[in-house]
Every structure is written in C-alpha cells, then in structure tokens.
Backbone bond lengths (Angstrom), bond angles and torsions (degrees), N, CA, C in turn:
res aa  C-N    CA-C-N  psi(-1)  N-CA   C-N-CA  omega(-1)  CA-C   N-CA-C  phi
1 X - - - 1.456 - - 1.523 108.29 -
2 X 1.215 115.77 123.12 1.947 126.51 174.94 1.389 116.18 -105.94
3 X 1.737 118.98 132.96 1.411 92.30 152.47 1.186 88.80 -107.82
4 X 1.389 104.91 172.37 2.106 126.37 -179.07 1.253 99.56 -117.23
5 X 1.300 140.82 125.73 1.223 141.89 151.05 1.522 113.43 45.75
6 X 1.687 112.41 26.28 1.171 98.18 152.18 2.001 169.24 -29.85
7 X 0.831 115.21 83.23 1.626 115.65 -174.30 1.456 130.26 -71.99
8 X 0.967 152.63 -150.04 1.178 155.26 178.00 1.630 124.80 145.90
9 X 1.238 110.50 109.09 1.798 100.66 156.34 2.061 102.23 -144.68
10 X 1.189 118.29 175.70 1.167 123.76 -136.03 1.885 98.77 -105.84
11 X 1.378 107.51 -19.63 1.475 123.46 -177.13 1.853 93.75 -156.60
12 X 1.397 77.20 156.39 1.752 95.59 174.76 1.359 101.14 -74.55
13 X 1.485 109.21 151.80 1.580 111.15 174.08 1.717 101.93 83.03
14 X 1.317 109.30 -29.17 1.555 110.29 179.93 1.733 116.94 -66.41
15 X 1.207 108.33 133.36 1.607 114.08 160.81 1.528 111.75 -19.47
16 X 1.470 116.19 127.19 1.680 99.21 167.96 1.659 98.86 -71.79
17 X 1.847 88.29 148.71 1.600 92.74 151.67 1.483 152.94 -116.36
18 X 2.217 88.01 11.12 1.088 99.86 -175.19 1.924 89.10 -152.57
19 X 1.441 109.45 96.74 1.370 87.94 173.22 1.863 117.31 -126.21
20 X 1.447 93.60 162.71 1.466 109.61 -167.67 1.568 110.92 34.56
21 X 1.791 115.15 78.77 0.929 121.25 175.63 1.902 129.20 -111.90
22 X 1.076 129.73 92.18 1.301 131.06 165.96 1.117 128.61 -76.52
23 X 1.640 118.65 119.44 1.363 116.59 157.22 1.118 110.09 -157.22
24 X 1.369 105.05 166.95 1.678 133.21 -175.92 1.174 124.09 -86.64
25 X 1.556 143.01 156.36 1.057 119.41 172.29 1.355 109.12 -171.91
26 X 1.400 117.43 85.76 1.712 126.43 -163.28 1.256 119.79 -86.16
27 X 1.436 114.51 160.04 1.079 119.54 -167.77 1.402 116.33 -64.72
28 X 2.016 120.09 139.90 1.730 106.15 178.09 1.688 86.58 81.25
29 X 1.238 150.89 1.21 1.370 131.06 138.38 1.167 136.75 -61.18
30 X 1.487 118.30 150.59 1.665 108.82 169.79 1.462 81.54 -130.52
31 X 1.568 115.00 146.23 1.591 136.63 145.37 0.930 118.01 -135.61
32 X 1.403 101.20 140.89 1.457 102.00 177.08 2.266 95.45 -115.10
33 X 1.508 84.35 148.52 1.243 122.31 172.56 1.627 128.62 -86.13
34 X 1.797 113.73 82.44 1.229 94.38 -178.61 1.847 124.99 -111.76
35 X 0.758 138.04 -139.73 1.691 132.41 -167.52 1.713 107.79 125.95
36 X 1.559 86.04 145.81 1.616 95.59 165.08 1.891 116.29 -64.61
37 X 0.960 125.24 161.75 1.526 147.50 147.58 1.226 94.91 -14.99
38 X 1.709 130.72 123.56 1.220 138.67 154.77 1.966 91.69 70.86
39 X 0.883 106.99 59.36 1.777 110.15 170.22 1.435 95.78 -118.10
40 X 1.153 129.89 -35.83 1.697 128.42 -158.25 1.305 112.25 125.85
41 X 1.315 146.47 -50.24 1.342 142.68 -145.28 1.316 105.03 -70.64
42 X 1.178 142.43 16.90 1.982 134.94 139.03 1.637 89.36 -81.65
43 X 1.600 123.83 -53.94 1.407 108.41 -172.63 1.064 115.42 -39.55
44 X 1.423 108.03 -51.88 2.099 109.66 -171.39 1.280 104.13 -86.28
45 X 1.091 134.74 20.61 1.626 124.61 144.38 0.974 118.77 -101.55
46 X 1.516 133.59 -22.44 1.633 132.61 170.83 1.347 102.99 -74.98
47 X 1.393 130.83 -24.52 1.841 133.86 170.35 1.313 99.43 -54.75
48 X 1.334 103.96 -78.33 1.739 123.07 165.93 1.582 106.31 -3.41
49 X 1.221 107.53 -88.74 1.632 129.48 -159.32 1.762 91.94 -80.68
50 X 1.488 122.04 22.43 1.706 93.96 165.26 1.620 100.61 75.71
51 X 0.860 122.46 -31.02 2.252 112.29 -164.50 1.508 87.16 -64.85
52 X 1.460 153.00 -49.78 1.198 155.82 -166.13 1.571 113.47 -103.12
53 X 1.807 125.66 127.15 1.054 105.75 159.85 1.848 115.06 -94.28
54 X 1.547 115.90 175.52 1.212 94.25 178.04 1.438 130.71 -96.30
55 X 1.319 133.39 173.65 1.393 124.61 -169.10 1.707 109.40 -77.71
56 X 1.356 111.85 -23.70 1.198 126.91 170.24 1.440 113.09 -152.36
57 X 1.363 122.73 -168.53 1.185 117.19 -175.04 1.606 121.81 65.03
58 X 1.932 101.64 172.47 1.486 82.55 165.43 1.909 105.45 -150.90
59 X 1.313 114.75 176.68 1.390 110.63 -170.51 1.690 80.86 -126.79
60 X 1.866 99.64 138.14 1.533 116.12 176.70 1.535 99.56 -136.36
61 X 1.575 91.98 143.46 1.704 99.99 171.85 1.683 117.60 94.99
62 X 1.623 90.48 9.14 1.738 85.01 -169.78 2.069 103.28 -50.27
63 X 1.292 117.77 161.82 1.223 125.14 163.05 1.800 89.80 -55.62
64 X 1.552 104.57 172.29 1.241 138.30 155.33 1.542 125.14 -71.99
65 X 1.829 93.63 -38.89 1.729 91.33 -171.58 1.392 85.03 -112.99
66 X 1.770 129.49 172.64 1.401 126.20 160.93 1.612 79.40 -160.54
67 X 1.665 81.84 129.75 1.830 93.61 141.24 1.171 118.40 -130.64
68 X 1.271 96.74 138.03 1.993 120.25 -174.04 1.780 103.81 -120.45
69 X 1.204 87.10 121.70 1.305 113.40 163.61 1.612 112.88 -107.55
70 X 1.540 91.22 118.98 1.829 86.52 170.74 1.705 129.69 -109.26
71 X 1.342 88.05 168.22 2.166 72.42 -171.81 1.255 127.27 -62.26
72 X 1.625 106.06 -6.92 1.944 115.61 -178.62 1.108 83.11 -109.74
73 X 1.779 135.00 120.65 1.083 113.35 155.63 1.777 109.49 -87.35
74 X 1.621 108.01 172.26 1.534 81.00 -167.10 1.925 99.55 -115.23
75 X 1.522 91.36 102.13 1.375 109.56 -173.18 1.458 119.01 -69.96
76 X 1.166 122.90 -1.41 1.428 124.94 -172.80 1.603 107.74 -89.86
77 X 0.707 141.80 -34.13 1.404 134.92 154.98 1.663 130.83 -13.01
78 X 1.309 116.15 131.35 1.820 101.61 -161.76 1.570 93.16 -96.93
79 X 1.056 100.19 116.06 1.851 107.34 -173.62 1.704 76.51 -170.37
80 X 1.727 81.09 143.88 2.005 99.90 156.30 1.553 95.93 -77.74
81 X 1.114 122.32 -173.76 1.516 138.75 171.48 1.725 89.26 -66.12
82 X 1.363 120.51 -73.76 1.629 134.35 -144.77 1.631 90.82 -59.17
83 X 1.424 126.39 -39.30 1.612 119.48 -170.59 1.707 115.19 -103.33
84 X 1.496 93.33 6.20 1.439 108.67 158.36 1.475 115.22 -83.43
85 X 1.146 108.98 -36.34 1.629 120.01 -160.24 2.020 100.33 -90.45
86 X 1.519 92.08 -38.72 1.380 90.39 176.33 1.773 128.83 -73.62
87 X 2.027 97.12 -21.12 1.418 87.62 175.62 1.517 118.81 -82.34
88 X 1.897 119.36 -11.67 1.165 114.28 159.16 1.228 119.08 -63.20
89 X 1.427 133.95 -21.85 1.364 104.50 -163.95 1.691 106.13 -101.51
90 X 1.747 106.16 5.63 1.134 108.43 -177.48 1.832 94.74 -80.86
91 X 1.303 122.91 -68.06 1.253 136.20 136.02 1.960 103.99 36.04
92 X 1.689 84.60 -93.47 1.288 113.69 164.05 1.855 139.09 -19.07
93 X 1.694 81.16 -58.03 1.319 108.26 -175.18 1.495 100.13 74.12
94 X 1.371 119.32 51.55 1.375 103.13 162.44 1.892 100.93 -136.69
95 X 1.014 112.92 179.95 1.207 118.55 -175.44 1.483 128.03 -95.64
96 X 1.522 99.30 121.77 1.892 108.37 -170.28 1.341 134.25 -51.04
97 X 1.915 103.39 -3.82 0.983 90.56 -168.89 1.862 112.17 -96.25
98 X 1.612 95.41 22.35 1.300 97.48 161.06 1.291 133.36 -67.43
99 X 1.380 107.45 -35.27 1.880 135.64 167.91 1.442 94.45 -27.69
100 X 1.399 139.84 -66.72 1.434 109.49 -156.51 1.105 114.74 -94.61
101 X 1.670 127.94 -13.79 1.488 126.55 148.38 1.819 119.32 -30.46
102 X 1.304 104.00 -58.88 1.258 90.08 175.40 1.184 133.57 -110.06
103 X 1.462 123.15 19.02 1.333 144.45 139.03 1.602 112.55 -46.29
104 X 1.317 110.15 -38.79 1.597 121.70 164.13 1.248 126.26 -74.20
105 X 1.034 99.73 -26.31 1.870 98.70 -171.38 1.552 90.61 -116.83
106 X 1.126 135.31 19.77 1.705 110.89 162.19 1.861 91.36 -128.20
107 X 1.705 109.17 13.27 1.677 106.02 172.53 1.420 109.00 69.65
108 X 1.300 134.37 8.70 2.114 128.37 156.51 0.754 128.83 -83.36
109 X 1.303 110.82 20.06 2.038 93.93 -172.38 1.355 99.11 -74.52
110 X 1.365 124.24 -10.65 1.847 107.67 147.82 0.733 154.11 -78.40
111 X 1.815 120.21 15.84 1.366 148.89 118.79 1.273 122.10 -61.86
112 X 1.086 140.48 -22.80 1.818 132.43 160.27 1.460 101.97 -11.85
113 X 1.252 122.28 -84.33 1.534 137.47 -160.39 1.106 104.81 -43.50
114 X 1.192 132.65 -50.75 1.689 158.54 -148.83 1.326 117.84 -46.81
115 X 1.286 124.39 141.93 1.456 124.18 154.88 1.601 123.34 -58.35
116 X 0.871 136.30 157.60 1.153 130.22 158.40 1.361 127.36 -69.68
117 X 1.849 104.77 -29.11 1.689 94.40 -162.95 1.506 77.26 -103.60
118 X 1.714 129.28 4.98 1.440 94.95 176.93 1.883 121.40 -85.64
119 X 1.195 91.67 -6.04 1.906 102.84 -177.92 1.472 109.77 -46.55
120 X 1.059 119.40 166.65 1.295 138.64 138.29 1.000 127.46 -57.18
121 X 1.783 121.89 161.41 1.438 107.04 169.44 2.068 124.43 -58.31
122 X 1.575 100.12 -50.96 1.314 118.49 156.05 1.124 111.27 -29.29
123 X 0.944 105.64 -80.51 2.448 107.56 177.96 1.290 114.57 -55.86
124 X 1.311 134.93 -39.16 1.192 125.65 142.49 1.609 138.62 -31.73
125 X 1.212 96.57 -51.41 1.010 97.89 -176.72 1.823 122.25 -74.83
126 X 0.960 112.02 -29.73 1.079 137.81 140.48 1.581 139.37 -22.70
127 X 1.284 108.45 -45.61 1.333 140.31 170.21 1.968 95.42 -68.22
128 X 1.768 99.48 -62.62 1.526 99.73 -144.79 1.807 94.23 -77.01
129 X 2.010 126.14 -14.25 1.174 91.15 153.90 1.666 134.10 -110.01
130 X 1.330 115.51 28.49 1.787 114.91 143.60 1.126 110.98 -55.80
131 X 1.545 118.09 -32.52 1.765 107.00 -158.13 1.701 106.09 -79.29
132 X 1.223 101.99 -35.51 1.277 127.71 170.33 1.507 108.64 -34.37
133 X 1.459 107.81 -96.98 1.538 124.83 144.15 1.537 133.73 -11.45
134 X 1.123 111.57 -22.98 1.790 116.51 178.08 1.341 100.53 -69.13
135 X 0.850 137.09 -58.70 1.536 131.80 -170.49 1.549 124.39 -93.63
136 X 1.272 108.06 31.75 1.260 123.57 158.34 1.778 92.92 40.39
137 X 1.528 109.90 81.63 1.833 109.09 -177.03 1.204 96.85 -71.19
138 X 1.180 101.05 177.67 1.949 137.32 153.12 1.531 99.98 -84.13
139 X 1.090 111.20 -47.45 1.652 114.52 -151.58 1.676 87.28 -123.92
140 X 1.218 133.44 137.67 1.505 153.46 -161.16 1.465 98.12 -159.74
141 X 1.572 109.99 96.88 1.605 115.29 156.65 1.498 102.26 -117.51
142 X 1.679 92.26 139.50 1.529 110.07 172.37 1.282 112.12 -120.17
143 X 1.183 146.97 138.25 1.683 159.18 -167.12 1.533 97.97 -113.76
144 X 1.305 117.76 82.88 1.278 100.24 170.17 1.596 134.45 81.96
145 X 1.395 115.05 32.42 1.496 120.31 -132.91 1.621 84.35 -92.74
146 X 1.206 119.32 -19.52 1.760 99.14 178.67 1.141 111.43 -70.54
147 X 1.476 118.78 -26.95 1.578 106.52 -170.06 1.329 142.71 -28.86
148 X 1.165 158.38 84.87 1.407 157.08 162.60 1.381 97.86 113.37
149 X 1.763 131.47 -2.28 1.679 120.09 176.51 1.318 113.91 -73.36
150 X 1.605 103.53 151.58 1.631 117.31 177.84 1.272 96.06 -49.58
151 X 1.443 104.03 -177.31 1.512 131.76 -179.81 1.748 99.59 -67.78
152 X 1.502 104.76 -59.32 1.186 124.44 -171.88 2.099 109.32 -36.72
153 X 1.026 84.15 -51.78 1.723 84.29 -160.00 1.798 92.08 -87.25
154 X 1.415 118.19 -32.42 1.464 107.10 160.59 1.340 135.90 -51.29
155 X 1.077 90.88 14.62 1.743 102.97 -164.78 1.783 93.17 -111.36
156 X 1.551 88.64 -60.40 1.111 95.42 170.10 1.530 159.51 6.52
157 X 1.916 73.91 -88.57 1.837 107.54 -174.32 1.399 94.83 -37.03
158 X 1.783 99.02 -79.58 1.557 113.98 -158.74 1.730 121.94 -14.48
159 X 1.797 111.23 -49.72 1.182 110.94 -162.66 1.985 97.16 -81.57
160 X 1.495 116.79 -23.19 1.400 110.10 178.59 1.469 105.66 -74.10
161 X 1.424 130.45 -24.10 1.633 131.01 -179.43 1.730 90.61 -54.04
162 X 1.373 102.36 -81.29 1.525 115.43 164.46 1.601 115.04 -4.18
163 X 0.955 132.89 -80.58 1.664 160.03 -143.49 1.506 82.57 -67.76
164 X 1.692 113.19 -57.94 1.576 107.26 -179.61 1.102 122.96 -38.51
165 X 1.604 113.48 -73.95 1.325 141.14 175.74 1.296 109.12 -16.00
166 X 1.882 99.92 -63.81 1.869 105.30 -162.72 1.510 99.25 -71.46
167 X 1.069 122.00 -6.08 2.032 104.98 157.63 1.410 116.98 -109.11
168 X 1.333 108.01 44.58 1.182 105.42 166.27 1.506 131.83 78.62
169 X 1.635 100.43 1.37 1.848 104.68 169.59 1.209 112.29 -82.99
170 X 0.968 97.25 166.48 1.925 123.87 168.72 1.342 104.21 -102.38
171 X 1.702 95.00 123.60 1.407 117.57 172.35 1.332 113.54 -115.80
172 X 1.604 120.81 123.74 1.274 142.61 -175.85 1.948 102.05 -99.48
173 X 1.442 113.27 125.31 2.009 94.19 160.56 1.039 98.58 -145.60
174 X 1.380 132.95 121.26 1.160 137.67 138.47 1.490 119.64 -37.04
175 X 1.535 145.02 87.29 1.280 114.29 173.73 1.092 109.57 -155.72
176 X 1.670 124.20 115.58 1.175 127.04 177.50 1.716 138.03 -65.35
177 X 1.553 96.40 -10.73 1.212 98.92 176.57 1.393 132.22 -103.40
178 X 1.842 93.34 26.15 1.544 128.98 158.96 2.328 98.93 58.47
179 X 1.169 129.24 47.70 1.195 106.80 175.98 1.342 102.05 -93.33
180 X 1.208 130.68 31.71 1.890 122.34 -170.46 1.564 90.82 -126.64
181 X 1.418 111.41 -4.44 1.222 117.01 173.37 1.979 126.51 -28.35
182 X 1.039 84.66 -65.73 1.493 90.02 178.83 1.394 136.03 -87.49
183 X 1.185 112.68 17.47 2.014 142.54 -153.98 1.746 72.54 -92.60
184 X 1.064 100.04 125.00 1.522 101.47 169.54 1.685 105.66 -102.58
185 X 1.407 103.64 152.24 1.540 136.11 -152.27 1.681 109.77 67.53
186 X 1.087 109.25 11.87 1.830 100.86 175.09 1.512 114.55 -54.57
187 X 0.799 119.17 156.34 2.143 134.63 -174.12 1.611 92.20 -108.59
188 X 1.130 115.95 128.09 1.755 124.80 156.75 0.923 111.93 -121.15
189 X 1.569 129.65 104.74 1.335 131.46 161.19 1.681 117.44 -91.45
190 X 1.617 127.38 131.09 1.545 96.68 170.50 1.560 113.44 -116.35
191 X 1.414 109.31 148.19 1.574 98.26 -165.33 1.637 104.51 -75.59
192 X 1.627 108.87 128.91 1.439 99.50 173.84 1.475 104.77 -131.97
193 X 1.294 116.33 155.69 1.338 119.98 -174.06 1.619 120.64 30.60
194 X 1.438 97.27 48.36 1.737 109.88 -173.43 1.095 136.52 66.21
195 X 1.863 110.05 4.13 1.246 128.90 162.80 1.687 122.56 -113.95
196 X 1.143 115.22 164.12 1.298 121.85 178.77 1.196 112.63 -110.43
197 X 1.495 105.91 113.40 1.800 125.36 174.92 1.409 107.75 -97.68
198 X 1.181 112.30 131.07 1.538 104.27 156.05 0.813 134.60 -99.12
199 X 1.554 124.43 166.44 1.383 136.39 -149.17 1.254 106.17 -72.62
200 X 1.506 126.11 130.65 1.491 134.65 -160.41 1.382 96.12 -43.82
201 X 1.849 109.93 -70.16 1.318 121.56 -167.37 1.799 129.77 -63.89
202 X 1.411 104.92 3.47 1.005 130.48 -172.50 1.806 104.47 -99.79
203 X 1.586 112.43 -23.93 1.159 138.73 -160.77 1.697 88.38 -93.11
204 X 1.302 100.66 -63.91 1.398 103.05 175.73 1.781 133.65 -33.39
205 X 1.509 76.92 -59.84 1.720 97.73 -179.38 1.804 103.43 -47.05
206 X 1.553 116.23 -76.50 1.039 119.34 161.99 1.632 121.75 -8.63
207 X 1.152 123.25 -33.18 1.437 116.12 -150.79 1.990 95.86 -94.47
C-alpha cells in the first residue's frame, strides 16, 4: 500500500493538515504512528482506512477488507453489544460466529447483554476493536487502542497485532502510550510538520 505526495486539509482555505506525504506500507507490517495532539495521525488513519479522500495526491493498494477502530468509539447507538456486533458482521458479510471468539480473547463476553451507551470507555473500546477484527482485514488501523483497556486485553492486543501481520496484513497504530514498543520489526513513523519521518533507529535497522 503507497501514498504519493499526499495532502490533506478539512475545508478549503483551511490550514493543510497533511502535506506532501509518502509512504509505504507492506504486507506482514506493523507501524505505529506517533505525534503530538493535533499533528494529523487520526487524519492519516481515516486516509489510510478510505473514511477521508485526499486533497491531492493519491493512496494505491488499499487491502479489500479494513477494520478501523477509532479512539471515540461511538457508543451512543441503541444496540446491546451482541446485536451491535452482529449487525456488523451482517454488514460485513462475514460470519457471527466469530463474535464469541473474540468476545473471549479481548475478556467481554460480559458485555454481550450490554447497552452500548452504558459501557465504559474501556468496554467500549473493546467493543469497537472486535468489530474491527470480525472480518479478519488486510488493512487493521487502530487509533489509540490501549486507551482506557484492562490489563487483561492489554496484554493481549500485542500478540493479535502480531496474528495479523503473520497473514500478511497491514497494521497501522496510532499510540502514544508506546505498548507495541518492543514487537520487533515494528515501523515508527512520527508525523511532523504534516509529514511522516521515520524513526532514526528504525531508519537504521532498515539499512
């Protein structure tokens, strides 16, 4: 997957928020995406995942399937968790009976019953990456996916980021509180001045 000289801003006349941006992004990768507050990196994951087109430039090679999980999930919706999860995968076109696979392995199946707007951020969040996960993507962006999760499923993620990878997806993470840190072959790019540099030592390795 490439972007070419990607751009971005949100209205005409608006500040760019992503300009003249290239990058790569092969299959069986993980990168993570870091930057201060208001740098771009939700922008370049909604590019990423299709939610944004760009102002110029272009993105080639997206996967076919993508699941995106974002850092707000949007819990207000009147769905239990279980007929939330089931109308994505109807949605989807894939089959529900993935729902309790990973109802198990991210520890909710005591959210099944649940409201949506009654969760937590944690349980929420939670919710928005099974949905993610149901269709076994090509392309897997996460915004922040540690945010507010137990220990339990923080433990977790890492080896499901992994699991992607070894079939060949592309893994995108936004996450500042660095837990993909130590996943060896990870990509760190950080967005600066609306571009994405990578991480010196990451530059290194490569060489």
């Amino acid at each position: 997957m490439r972007l070419s000289n990607v751009s971005f801003r949100y209205r005409r006349r608006a500040p760019w928020v992503l300009t003249g941006l290239d990058l790569v992004l092969g299959p069986g990768t993980v990168t993570e995406v870091t930057g201060p507050n208001g740098s771009g990196k939700s922008t370049l994951l909604r590019l990423l995942g299709g939610l944004l087109r760009p102002g110029s430039g272009v993105v080639e090679g997206r996967p076919a399937v993508i699941g995106y999980a974002p850092e707000r999930f949007p819990s207000s919706q009147p769905f239990t968790v279980i007929a939330y999860l089931r109308q994505m995968a109807a949605i989807r076109g894939v089959d529900p009976g993935g729902i309790p696979v990973w109802a198990e392995r991210l520890q909710m199946d005591h959210l099944l019953p649940q409201r949506l707007r009654d969760l937590s951020k944690g349980s929420a969040q939670k919710v928005g990456l099974a949905q993610a996960l149901l269709p076994e993507p090509g392309l897997l962006i996460l915004d922040e996916p540690f945010a507010g999760l137990d220990a339990a499923a923080r433990a977790a993620l890492p080896d499901i980021v992994s699991e992607v990878a070894a079939r060949d997806g592309i893994v995108v993470v936004s996450d500042h509180q660095g837990d993909l840190r130590s996943m060896e072959g990870l990509h760190r790019y950080e967005i600066r001045a609306g571009r994405a540099v990578q991480d010196e030592s990451d530059e290194e390795a490569a060489r």
